[in-house]
C-alpha atoms as a printed R data frame, in Angstrom:
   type eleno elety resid chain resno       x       y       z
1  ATOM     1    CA   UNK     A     1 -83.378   0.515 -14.414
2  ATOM     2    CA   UNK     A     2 -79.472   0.733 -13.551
3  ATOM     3    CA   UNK     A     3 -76.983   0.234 -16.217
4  ATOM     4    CA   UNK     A     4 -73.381  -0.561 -15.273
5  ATOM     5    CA   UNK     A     5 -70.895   2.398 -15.850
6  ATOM     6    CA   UNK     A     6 -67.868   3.459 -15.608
7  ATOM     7    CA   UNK     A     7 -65.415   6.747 -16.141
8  ATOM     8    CA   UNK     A     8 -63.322   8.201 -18.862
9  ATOM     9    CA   UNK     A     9 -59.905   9.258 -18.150
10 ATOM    10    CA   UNK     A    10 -61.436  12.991 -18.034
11 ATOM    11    CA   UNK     A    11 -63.871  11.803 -15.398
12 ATOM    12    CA   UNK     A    12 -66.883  11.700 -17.208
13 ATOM    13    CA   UNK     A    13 -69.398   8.839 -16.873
14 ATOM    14    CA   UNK     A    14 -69.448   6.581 -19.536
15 ATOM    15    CA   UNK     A    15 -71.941   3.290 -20.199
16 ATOM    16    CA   UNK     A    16 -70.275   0.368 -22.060
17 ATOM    17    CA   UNK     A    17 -72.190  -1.170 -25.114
18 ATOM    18    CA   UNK     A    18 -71.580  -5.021 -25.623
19 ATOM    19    CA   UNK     A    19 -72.619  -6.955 -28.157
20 ATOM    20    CA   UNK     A    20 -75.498  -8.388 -28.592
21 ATOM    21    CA   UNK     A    21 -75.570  -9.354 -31.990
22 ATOM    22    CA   UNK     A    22 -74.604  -9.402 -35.943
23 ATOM    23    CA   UNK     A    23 -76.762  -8.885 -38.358
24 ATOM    24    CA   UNK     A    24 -75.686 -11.734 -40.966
25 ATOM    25    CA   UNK     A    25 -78.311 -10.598 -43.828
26 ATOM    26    CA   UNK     A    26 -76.273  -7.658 -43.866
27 ATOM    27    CA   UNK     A    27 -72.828  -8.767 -43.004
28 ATOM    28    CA   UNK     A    28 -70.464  -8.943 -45.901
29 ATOM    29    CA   UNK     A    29 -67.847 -10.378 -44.313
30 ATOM    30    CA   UNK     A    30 -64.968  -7.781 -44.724
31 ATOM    31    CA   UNK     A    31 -62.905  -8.533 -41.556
32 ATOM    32    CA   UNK     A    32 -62.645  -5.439 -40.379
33 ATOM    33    CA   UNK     A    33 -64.626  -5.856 -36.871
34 ATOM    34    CA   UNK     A    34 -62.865  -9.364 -36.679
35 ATOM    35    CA   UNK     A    35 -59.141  -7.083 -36.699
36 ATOM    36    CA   UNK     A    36 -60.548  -4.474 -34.422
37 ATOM    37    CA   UNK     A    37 -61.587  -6.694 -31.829
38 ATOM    38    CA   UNK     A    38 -58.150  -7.310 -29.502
39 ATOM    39    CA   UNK     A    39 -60.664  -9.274 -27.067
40 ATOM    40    CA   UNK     A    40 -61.079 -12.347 -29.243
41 ATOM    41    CA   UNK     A    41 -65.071 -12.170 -29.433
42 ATOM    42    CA   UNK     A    42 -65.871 -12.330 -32.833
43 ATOM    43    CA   UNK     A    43 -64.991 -15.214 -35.740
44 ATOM    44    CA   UNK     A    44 -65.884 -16.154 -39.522
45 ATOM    45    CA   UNK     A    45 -68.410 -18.054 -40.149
46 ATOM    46    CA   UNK     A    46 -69.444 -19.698 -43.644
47 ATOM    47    CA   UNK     A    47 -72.410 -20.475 -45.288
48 ATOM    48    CA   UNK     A    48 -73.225 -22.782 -48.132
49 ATOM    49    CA   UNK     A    49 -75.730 -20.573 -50.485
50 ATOM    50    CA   UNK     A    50 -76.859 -22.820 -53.768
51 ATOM    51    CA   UNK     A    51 -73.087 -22.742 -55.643
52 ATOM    52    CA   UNK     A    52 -71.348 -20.360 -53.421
53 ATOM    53    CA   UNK     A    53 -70.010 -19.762 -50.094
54 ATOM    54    CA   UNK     A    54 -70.351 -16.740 -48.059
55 ATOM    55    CA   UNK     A    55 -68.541 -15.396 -45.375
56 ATOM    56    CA   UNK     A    56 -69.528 -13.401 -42.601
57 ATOM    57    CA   UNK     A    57 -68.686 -12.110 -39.108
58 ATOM    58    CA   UNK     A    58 -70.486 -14.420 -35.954
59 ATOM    59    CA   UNK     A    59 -70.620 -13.435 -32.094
60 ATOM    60    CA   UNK     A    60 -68.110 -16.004 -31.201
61 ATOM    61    CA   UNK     A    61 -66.607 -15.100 -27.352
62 ATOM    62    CA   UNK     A    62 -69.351 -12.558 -26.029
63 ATOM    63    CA   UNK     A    63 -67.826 -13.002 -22.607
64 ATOM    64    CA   UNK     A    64 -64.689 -11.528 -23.708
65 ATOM    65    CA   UNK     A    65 -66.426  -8.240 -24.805
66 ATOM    66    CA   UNK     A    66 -65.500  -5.231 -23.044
67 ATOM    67    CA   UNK     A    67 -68.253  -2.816 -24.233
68 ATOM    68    CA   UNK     A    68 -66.102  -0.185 -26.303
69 ATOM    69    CA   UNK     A    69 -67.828  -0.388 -29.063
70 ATOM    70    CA   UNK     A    70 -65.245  -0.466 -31.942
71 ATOM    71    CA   UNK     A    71 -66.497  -3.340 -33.952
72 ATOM    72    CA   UNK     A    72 -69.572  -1.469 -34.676
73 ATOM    73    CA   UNK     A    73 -67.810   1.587 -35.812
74 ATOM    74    CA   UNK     A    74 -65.487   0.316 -38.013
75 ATOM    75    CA   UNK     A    75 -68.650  -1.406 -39.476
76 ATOM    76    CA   UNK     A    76 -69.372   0.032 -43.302
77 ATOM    77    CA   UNK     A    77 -72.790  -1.558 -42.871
78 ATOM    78    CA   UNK     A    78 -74.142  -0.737 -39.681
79 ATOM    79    CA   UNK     A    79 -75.199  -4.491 -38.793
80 ATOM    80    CA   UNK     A    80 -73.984  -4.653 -35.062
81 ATOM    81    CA   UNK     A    81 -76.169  -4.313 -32.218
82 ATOM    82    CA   UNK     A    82 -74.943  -3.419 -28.784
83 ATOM    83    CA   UNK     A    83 -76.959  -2.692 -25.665
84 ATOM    84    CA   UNK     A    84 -75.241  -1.673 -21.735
85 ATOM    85    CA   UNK     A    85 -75.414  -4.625 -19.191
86 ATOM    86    CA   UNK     A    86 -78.732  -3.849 -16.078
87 ATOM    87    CA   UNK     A    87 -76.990  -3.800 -12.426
């Protein structure tokens, strides 16, 4: 299996990690993937739970992801997944 990559400005080979998903269990709805993200791909989403309302972080524009990964890092709770696109 061949995975699309690409090179870093010091030559080495690099594979870029889009996103697949959020994990919305986990997801607490900070924001802080949503002002990362310069590509547009991710929005708020709210749910109606009993009495309250909770907010978290939905997939919105995966087209517009460019793989680098920064959503996920700034992420205090670990819920992104990412995996590299198969040539």
């Amino acid at each position: 299996m061949a995975y699309i990559t690409g090179l870093t400005k010091e030559k080495k080979e690099w594979t870029p990690q889009f996103i697949t998903s959020i994990d919305e269990e986990t997801c607490i709805g900070c924001g802080r993937c949503f002002k990362v993200c310069a590509h547009d791909v991710l929005t708020f989403e709210e749910v109606d739970e009993d009495d309250s309302a909770k907010m978290f972080m939905k997939v919105d524009n995966p087209g517009n992801c460019i793989g680098c990964q920064a959503c996920g890092r700034t992420c205090s709770k670990k819920c992104f997944t990412f995996a590299p696109v198969v040539a």
